[in-house]
ZALUM-902289 format. One record per residue: residue number from 1; x, y, z of N, C-alpha, C in turn. Coordinates in Angstrom, 1 decimal, decimal comma, m for minus. Layout:
<rs>
{k->NUM; neast->X; nnorth->Y; nup->Z; caeast->X; canorth->Y; caup->Z; ceast->X; cnorth->Y; cup->Z}
...
</rs>
This chain:
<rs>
{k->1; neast->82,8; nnorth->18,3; nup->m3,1; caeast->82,1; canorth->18,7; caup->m1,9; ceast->81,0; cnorth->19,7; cup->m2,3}
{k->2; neast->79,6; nnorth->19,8; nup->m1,7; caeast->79,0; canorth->20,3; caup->m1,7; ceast->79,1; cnorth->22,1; cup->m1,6}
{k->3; neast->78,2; nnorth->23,1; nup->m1,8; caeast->78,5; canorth->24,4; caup->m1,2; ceast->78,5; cnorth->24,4; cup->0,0}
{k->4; neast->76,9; nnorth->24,2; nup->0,2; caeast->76,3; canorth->23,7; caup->2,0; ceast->76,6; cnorth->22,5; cup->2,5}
{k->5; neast->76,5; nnorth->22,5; nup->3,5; caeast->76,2; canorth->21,2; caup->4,2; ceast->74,9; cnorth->20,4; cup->4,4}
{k->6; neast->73,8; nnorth->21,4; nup->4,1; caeast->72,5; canorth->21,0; caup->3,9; ceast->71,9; cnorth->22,0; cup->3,5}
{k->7; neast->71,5; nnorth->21,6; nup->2,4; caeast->70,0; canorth->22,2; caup->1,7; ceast->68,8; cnorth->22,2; cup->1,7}
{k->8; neast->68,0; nnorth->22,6; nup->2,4; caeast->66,3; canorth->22,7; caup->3,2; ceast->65,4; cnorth->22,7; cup->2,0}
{k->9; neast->65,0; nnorth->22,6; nup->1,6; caeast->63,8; canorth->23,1; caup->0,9; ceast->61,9; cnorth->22,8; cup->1,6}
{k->10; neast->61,4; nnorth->24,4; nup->1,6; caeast->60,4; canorth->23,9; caup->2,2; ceast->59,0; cnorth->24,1; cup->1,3}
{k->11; neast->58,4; nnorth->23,2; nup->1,1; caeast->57,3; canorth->23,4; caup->0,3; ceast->56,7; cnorth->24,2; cup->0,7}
{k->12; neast->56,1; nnorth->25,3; nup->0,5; caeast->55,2; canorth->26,5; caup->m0,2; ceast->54,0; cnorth->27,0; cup->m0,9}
{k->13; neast->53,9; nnorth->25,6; nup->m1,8; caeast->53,1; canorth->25,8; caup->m2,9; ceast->51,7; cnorth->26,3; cup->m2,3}
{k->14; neast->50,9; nnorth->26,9; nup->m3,0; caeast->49,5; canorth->27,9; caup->m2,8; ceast->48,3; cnorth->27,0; cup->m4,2}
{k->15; neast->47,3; nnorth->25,9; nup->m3,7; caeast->46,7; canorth->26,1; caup->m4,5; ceast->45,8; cnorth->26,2; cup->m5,2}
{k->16; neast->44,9; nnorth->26,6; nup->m6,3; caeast->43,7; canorth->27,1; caup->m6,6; ceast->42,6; cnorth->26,4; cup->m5,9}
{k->17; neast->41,4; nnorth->27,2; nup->m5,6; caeast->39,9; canorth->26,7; caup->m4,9; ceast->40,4; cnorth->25,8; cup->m4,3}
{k->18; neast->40,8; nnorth->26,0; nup->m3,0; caeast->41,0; canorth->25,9; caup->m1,7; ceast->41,4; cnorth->24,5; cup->m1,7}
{k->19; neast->42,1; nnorth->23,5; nup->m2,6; caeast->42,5; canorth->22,5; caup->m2,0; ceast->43,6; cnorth->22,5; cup->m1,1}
{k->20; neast->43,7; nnorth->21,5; nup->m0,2; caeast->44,8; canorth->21,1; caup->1,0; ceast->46,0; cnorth->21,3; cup->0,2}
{k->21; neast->47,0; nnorth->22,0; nup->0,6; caeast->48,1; canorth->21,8; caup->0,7; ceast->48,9; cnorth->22,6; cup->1,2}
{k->22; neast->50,9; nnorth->22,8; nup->1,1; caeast->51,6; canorth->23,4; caup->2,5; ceast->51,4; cnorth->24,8; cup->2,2}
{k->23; neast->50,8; nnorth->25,5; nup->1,6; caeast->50,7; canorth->26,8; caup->1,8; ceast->49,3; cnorth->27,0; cup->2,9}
{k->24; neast->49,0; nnorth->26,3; nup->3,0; caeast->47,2; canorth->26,5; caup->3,5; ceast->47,9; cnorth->26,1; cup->5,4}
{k->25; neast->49,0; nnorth->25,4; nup->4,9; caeast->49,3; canorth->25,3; caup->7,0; ceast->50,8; cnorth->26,0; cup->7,5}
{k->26; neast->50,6; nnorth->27,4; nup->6,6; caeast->51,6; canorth->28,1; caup->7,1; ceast->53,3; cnorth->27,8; cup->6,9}
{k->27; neast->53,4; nnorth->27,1; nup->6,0; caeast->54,4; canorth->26,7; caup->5,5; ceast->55,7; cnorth->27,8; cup->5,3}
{k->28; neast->55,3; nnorth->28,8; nup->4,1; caeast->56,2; canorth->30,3; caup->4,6; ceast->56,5; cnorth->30,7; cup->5,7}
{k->29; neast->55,6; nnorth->31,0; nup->6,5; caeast->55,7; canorth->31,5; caup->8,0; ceast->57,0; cnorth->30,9; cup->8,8}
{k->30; neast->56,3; nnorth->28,8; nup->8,7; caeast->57,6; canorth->28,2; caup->9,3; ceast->59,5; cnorth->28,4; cup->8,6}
{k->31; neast->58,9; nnorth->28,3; nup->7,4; caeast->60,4; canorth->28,6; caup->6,7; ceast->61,2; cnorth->29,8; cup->7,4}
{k->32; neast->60,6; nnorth->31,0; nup->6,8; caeast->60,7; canorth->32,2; caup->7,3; ceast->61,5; cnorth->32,2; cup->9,6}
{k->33; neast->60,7; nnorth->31,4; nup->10,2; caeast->61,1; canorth->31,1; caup->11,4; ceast->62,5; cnorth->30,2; cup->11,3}
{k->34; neast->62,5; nnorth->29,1; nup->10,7; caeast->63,9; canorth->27,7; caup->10,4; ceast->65,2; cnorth->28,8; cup->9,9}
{k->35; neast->64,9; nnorth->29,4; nup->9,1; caeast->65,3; canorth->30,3; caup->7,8; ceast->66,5; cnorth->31,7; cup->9,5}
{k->36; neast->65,7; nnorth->31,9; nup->10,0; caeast->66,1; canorth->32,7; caup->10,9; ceast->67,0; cnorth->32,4; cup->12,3}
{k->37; neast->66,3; nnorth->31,0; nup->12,7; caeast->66,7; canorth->30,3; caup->13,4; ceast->68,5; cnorth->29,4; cup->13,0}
{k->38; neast->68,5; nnorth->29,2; nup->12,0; caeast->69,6; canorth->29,0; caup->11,6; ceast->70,3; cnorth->30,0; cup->11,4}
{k->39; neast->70,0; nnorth->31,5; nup->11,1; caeast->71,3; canorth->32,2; caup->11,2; ceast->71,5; cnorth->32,6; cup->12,6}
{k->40; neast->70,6; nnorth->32,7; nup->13,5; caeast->70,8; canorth->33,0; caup->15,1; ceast->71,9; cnorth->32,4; cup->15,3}
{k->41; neast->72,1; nnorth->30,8; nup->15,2; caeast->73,0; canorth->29,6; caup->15,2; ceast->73,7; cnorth->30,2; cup->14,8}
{k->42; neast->74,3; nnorth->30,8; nup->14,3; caeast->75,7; canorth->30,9; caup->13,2; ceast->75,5; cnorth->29,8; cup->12,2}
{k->43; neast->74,7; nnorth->28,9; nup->11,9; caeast->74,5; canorth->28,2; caup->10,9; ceast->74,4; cnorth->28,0; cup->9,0}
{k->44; neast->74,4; nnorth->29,4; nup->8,9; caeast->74,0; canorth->29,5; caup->7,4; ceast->75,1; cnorth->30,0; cup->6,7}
{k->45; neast->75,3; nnorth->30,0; nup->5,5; caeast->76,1; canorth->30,2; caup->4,6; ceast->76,5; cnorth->29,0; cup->4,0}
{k->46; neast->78,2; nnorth->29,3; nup->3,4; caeast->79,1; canorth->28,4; caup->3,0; ceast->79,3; cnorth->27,1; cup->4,4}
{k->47; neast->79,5; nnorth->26,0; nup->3,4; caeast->79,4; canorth->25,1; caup->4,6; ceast->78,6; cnorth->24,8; cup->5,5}
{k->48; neast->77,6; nnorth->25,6; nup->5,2; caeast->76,8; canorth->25,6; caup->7,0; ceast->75,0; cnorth->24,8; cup->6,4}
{k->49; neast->74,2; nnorth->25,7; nup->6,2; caeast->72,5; canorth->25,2; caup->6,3; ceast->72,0; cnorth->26,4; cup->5,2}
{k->50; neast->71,6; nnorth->26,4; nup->3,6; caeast->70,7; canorth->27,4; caup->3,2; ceast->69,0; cnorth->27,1; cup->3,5}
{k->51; neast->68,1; nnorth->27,7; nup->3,8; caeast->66,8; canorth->27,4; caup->3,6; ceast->66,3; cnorth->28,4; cup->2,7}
{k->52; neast->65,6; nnorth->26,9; nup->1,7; caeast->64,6; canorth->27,7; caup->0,7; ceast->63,4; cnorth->27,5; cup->0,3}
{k->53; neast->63,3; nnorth->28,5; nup->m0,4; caeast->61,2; canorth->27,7; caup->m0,3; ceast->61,1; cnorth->27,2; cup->m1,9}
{k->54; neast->60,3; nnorth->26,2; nup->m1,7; caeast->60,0; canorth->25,7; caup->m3,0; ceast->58,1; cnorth->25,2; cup->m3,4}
{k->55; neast->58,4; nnorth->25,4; nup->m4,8; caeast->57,0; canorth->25,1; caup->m5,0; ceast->56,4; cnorth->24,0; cup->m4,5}
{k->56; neast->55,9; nnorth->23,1; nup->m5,3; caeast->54,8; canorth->22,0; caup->m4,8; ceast->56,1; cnorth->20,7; cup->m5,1}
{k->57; neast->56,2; nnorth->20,1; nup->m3,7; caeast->57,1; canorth->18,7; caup->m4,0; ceast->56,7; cnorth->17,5; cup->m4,1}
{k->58; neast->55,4; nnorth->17,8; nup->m4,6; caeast->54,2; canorth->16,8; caup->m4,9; ceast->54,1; cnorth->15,4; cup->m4,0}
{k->59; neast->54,1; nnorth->15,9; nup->m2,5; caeast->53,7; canorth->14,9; caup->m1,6; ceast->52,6; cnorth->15,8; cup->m0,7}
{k->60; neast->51,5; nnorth->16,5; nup->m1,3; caeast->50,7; canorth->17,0; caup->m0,2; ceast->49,8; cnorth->16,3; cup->0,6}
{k->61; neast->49,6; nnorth->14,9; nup->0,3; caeast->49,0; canorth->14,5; caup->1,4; ceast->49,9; cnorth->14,0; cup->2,7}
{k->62; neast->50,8; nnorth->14,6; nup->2,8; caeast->52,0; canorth->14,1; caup->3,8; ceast->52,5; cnorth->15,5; cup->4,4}
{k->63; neast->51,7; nnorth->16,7; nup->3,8; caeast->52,1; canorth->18,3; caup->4,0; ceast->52,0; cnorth->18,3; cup->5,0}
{k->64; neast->52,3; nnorth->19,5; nup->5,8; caeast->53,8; canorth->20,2; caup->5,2; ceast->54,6; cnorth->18,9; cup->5,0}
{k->65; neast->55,2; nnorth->19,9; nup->3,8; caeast->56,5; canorth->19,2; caup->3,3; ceast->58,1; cnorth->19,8; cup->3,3}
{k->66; neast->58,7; nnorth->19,4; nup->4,3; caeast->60,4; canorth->19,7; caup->3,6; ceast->61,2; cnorth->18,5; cup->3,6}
{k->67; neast->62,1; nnorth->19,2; nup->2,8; caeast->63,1; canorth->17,9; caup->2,5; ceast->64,5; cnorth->18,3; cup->2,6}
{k->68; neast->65,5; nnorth->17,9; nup->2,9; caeast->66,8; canorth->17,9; caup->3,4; ceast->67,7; cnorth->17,3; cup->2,5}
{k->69; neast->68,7; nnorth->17,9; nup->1,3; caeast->70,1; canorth->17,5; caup->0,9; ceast->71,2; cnorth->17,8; cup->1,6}
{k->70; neast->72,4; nnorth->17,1; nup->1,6; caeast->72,1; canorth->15,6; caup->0,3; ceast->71,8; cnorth->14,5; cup->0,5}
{k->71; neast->70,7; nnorth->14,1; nup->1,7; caeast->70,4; canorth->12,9; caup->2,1; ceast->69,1; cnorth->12,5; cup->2,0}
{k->72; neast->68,3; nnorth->13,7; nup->1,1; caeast->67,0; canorth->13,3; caup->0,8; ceast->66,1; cnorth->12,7; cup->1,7}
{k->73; neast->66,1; nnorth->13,7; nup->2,8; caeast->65,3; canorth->13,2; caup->4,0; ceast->64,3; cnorth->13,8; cup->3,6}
{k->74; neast->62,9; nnorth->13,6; nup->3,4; caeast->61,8; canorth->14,1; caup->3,9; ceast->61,0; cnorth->13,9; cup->4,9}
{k->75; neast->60,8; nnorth->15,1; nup->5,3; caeast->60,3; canorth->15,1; caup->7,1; ceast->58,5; cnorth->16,2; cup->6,8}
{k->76; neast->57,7; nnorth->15,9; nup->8,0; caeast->56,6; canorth->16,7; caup->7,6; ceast->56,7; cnorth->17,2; cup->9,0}
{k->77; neast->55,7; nnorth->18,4; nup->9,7; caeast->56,1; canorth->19,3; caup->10,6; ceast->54,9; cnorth->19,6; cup->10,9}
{k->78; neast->54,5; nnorth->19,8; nup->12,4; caeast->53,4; canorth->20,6; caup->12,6; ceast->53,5; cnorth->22,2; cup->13,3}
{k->79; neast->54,7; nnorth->21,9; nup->13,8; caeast->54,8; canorth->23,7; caup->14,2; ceast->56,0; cnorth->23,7; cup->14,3}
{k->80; neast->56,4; nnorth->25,1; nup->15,1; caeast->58,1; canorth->25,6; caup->15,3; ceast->59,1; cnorth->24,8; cup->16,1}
{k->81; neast->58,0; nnorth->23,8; nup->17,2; caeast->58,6; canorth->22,7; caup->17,9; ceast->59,5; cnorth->21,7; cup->17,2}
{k->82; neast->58,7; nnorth->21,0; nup->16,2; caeast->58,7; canorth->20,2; caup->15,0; ceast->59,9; cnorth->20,6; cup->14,3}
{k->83; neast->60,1; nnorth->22,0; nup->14,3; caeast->61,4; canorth->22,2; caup->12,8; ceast->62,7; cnorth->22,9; cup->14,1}
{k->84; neast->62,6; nnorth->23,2; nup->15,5; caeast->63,6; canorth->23,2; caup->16,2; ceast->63,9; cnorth->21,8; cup->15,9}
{k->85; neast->63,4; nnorth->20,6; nup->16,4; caeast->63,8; canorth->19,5; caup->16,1; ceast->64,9; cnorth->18,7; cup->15,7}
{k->86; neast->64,1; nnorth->19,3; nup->14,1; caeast->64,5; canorth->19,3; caup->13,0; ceast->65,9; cnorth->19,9; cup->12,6}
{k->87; neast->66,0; nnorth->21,0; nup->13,0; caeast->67,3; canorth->21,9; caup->13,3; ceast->68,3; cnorth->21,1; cup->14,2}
{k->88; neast->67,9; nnorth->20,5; nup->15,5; caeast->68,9; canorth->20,5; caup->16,6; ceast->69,2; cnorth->18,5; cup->16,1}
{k->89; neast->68,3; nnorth->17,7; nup->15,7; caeast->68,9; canorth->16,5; caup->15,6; ceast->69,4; cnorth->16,6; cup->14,2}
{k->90; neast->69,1; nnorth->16,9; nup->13,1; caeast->69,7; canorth->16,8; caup->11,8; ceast->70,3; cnorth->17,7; cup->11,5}
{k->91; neast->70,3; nnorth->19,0; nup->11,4; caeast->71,1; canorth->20,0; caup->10,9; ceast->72,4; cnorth->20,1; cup->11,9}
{k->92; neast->72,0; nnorth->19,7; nup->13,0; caeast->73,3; canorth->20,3; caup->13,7; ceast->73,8; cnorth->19,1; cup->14,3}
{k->93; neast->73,4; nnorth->18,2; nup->14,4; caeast->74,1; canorth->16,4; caup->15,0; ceast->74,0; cnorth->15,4; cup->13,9}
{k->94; neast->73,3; nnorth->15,7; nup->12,9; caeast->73,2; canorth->14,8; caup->11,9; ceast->72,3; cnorth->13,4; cup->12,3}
{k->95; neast->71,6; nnorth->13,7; nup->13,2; caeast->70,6; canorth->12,1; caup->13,7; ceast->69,2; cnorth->13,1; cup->12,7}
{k->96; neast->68,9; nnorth->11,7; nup->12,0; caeast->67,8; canorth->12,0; caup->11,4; ceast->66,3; cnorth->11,6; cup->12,8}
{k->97; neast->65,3; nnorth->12,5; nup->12,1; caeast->64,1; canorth->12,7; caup->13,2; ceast->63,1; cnorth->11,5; cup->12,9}
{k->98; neast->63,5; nnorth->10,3; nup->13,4; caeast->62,5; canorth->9,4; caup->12,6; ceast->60,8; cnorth->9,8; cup->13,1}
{k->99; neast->60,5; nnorth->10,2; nup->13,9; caeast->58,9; canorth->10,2; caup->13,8; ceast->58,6; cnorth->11,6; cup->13,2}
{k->100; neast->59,3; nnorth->12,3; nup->12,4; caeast->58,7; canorth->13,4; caup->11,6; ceast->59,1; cnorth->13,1; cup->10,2}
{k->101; neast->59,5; nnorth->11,9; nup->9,8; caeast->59,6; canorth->11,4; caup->8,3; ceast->58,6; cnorth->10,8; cup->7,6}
{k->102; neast->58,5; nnorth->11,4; nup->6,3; caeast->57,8; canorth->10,7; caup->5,8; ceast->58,2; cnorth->9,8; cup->4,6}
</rs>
């Protein structure tokens, strides 16, 4: 069995002379919000939800990018609406978010 129950990772990456990608649409910021939002929940820890940031998950034309273990969901997000969502159908009921996948 796993440590967590789900493992978030949210792309991050920053990169040189201004091309598109999830650092450019606020990507930290939302992590940082998900990241908080789940310990409000009582959600985080052992068993529960870690969120982390990660470099480039080399799908930026689909940015933002997070992805969800151990079910290898990738989902893309446009604001805090988007990753409550995200929170209340897969982290905490387990229904994946079909129109935020990519």
């Amino acid at each position: 069995m796993s440590y967590y129950k789900y493992h978030v990772f949210f792309c991050t990456n920053q990169r040189e002379a201004g091309e598109m990608c999830c650092g450019q649409r606020n990507a930290a910021e939302i992590r940082d919000y998900a990241k908080a939002k789940i310990k409000q929940l009582g959600m985080s820890g052992e068993g529960g939800v870690r969120m982390n940031l990660a470099g480039c998950l080399g799908r930026c034309e689909s940015g933002p990018v997070v992805v969800v273990y151990p079910q290898e969901t990738w989902y893309t997000y446009i604001d805090r609406e988007d990753i409550d969502e995200i929170i209340s159908e897969h982290l905490q009921n387990g229904r994946v978010v079909d129109r935020l996948l990519i």
